[in-house]
C-alpha positions as CSV (number, residue, x, y, z in Angstrom):
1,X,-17.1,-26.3,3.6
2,X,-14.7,-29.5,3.0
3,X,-11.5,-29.2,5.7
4,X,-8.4,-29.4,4.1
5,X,-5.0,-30.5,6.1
6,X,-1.6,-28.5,4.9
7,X,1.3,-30.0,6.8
8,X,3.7,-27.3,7.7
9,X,7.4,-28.0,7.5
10,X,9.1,-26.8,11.6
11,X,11.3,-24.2,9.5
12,X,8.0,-22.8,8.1
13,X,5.9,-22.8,11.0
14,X,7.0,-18.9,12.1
15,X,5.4,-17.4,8.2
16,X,2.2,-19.6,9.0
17,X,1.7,-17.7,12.3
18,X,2.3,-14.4,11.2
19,X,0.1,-14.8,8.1
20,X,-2.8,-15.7,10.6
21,X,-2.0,-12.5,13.0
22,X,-1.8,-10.5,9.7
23,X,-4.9,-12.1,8.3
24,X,-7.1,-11.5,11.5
25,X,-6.4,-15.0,13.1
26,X,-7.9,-17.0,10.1
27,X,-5.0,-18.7,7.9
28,X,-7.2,-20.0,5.4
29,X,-7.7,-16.4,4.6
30,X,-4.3,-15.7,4.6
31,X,-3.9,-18.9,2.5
32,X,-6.9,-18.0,-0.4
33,X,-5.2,-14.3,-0.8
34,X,-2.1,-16.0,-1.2
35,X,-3.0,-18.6,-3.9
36,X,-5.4,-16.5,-5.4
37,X,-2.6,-14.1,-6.3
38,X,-0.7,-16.5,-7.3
39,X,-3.0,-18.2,-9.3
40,X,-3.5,-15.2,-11.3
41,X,0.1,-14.0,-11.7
42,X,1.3,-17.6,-13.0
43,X,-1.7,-17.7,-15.4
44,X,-1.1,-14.0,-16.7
45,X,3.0,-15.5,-16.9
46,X,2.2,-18.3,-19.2
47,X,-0.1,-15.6,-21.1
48,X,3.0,-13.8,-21.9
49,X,2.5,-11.0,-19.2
50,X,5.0,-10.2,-16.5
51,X,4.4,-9.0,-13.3
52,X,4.7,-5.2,-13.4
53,X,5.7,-2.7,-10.3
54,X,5.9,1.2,-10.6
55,X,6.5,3.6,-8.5
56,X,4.2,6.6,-8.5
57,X,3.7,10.0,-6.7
58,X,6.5,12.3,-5.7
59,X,9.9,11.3,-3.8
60,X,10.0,7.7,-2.8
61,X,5.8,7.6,-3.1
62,X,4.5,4.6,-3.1
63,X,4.1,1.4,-5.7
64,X,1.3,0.0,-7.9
65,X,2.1,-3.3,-9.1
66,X,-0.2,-5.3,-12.3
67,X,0.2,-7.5,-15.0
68,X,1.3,-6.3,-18.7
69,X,3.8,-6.5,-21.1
70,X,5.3,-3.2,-22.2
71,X,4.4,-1.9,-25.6
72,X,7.0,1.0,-25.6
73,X,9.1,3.2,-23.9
74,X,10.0,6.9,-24.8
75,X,12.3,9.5,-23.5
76,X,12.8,13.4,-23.7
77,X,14.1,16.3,-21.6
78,X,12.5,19.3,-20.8
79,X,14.0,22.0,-19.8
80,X,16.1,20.7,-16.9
81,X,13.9,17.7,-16.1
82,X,13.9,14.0,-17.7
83,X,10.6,12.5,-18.2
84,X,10.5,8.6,-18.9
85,X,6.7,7.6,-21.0
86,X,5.8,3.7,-20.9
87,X,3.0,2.3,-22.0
88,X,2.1,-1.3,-21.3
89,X,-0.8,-3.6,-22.0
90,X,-2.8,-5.4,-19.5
91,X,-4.5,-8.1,-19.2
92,X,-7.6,-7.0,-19.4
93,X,-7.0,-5.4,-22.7
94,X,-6.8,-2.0,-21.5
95,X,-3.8,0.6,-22.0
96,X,-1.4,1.8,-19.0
97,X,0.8,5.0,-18.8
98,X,3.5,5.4,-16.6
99,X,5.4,9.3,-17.0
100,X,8.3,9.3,-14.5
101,X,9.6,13.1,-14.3
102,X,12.9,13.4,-12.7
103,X,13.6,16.2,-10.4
104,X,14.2,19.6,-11.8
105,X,17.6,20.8,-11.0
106,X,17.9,24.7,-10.6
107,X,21.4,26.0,-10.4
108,X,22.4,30.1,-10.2
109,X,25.0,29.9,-12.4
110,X,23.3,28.6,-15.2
111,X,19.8,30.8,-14.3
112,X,18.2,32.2,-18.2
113,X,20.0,29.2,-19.6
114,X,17.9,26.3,-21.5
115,X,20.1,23.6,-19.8
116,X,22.6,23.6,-17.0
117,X,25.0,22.5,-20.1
118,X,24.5,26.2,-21.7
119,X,24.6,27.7,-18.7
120,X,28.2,25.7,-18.1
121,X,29.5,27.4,-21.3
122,X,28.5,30.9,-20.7
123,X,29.1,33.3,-17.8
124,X,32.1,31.9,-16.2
125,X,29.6,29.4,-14.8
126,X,32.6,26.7,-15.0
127,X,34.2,28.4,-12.9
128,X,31.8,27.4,-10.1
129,X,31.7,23.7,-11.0
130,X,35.3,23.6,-10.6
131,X,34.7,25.1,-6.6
132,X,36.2,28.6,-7.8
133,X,33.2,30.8,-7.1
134,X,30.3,30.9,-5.3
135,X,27.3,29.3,-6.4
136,X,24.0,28.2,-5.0
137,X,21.2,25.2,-6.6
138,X,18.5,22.9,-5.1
139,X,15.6,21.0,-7.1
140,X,12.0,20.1,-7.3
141,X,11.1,16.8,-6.4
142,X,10.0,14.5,-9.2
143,X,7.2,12.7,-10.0
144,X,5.8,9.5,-11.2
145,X,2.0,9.1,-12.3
146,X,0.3,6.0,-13.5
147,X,-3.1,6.3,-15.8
148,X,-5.2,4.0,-17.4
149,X,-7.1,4.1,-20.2
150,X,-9.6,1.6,-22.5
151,X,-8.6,2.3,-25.7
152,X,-5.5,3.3,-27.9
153,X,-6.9,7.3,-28.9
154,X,-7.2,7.9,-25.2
155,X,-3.3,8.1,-25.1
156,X,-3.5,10.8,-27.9
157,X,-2.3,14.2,-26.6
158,X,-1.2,12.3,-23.4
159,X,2.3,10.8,-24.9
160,X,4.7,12.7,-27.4
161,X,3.0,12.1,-31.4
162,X,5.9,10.5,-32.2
163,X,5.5,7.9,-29.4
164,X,1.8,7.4,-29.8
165,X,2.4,7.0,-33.5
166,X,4.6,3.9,-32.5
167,X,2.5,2.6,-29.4
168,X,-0.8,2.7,-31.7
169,X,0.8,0.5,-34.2
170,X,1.6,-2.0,-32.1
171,X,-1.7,-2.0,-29.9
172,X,-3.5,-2.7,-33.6
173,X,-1.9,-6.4,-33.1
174,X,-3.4,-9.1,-30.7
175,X,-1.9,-10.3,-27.9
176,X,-1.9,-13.8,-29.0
177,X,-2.7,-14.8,-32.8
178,X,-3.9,-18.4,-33.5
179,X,-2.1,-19.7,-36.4
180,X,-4.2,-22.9,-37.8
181,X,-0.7,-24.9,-39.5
């Protein structure tokens, strides 16, 4: 294999040496994982894609990162919980859901409510908002999931109809369209 000499700047030297420790004491390992991610963000950048990062599981869980450009976003509530759909393209063509679920707020004055906004209204429950009263709540941590799938029906019954009636429209157009002008 051909040697090739990098000359490292003094001020640099310290992220040279730690990359080797972190890479087993081989830097051109460290160096090849390096370029090759970079290679292959910049070249999904001048695609159009951007560099995505999401956060899935529960509580501060952990991030999943990919290239994509987002098709669409959609948001509802349920009950007392907020959940976020996006669906983004990839660069390999395939589809990408991201559902973030916000925690799910409980509070005893507003308990047999729909929302903690009824429950406000009703029952004197404003009275333990304003520190008058007793009153007890906690929550549920939220979640975040990430799925992938190959095709646009796969999203069916996954995503609110209304969203996936918007999302499959757009995902019928290509990425890039060749105009010959």
């Amino acid at each position: 294999m051909p040697n090739k000499t990098i000359y490292v700047s003094d001020e640099d030297l310290p992220i040279f040496l730690r990359a080797q420790e972190l890479a087993g004491g081989k830097l051109s390992t460290a160096i090849s994982l390096a370029l090759r991610r970079y290679v292959e963000m910049e070249e999904g950048r001048q695609e159009g894609y951007d560099e995505i990062i999401v956060k899935v599981g529960q509580g501060a869980g952990r991030k999943q990162r990919f290239s994509g450009v987002l098709l669409g976003e959609w948001g509802r509530t349920q009950g007392n919980r907020v959940e976020m759909f996006r669906v983004y393209r990839s660069r390999q063509g395939k589809y990408v859901l991201h559902v973030d679920r916000s925690p799910d707020w409980t509070d005893s004055s507003t308990a047999g409510s729909d929302s903690w906004l009824e429950g406000l209204f009703s029952r004197g429950a404003w009275r333990s908002y304003l520190g008058l009263t007793d009153s007890s709540w906690g929550f549920v941590q939220g979640e975040a999931t990430l799925e992938i799938v190959e095709t646009l029906e796969e999203l069916r019954g996954k995503i609110p109809d209304e969203f996936y009636d918007l999302i499959a429209d757009l995902g019928r157009h290509p990425v890039v369209e060749d105009l010959d002008i």
